[in-house]
C-alpha angles and dihedrals in degrees: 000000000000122000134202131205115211120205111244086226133061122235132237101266089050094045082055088050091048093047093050090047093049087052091050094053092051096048089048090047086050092054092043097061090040087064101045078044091071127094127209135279112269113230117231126253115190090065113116114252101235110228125208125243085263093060088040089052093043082049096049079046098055092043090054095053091046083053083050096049091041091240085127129046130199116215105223114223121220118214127210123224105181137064123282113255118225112250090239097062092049083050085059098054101043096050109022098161088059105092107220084219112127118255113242133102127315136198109246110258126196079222129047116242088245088058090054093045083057096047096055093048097054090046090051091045082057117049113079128276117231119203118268114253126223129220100249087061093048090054094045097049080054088053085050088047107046088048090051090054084060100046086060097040087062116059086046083068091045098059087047107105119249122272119260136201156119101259116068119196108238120194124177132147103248096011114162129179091253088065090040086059102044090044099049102025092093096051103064140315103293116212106194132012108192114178139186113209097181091062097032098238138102146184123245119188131188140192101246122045090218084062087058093054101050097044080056084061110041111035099031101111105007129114133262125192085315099323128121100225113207107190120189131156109270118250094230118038118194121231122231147134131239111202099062099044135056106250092207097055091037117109140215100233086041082061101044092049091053087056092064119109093201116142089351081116111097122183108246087193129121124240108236118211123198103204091195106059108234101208 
């Protein structure tokens, strides 16, 4: 047999536990109250009872017999068809003498306003009614006209003098300076060649503008070392002088600067002096 002896008193770690216990007890006891406290939940009243088809079908029976007994009467609705009227239209009927004219002052007049209304009528029921157009006619007569307007346009250009000139416009697909030379080197001394590669088209000036317009006839549409040549005066023809400069140093861009107006205006007014101030 083994025997223990239990201390009369708790230690510290057991006094902690009973004290914890102690705490939980209380904290059950305490919920436990709260949820037997709550009351229950109130129905609501205001919801609709829901009825059955029978009761629906007693309901549709009992009003009949109230419309049979006359009890009940039904309002008949009376539907409209038509378009509503304006209610100034409606004014106007019913009152045709009232003139719907504004009430203020008015300038004294030898006629009433109603014998001029007259008047005009009967001058616009007389004069002649021309036929409506439509818009497809509208845009066609521009068309005439428009074509018209070029058909005038043109022989006014026609009539303008060529165009003259030292410098010819030369186009041709794989043109070089070395063809440029040999075309146009028997035609007359040539004093610039400027050419554009890229486009495949170059200027050619000489020093005399009869050369240039040789060069346009006979040249213009032949063929050069396998190249179509298409000569035309050129648009924009540089000024110089040869006789001051050398042709053979002189530019194209030095030409066509020398071709340039800016700052060549010069004011002819007087200045005018006021010898009092004004202000």
């Amino acid at each position: 047999m083994v025997f223990t002896n239990l201390p009369p008193n708790f230690s510290e770690e057991e006094e902690a536990l009973r004290l914890k216990y102690a705490k939980l007890r209380k904290k059950k006891k305490t919920l436990q109250a709260l949820k037997a406290a709550k009351p229950e939940k109130e129905q609501v009243k205001d919801q609709p009872i829901k009825r059955t088809a029978e009761s629906a079908d007693d309901a549709k029976e009992q009003v009949k017999k109230l419309l049979k007994s006359g009890a009940i009467r039904i309002q008949e609705k009376h539907e409209k068809h038509n378009f509503k009227r304006s209610r100034i239209l409606e004014k106007k009927l019913q009152d045709p003498e009232k003139s719907t004219t504004a009430v203020g002052f008015q300038p004294f007049s030898a006629t009433h306003p109603e014998e001029e209304r007259e008047d005009k009528a009967e001058d616009f029921e007389r004069r002649p009614r021309g036929r409506m157009r439509g818009l497809y006619e509208n845009f066609v007569k521009g068309e005439r006209l428009d074509s018209n307007d070029e058909r005038r346009e043109r022989p006014e250009r026609d009539k303008e003098p060529p165009k003259k000139g030292h410098t010819v416009y030369v186009r041709g697909f794989g043109i070089s300076e070395d063809i440029l030379r040999k075309a146009f080197s028997n035609i007359g001394t040539i004093v610039n060649i400027n050419l554009e590669a890229s486009r495949h088209c170059g200027f050619v000036t000489f020093d005399k503008m009869e050369s240039a317009d040789l060069a346009i006839q006979e040249v213009n549409g032949g063929m050069i070392e396998g190249v179509q040549m298409q000569v035309s005066m050129a648009r924009r023809q540089p000024s110089f002088d040869q006789v001051n400069q050398d042709p053979s140093s002189t530019s194209w861009s030095s030409i066509a600067s020398s071709n340039s107006q800016k700052g060549s205006h010069k004011d002819k007014r007087d200045i005018v002096e006021y010898d009092e101030n004004i202000f």
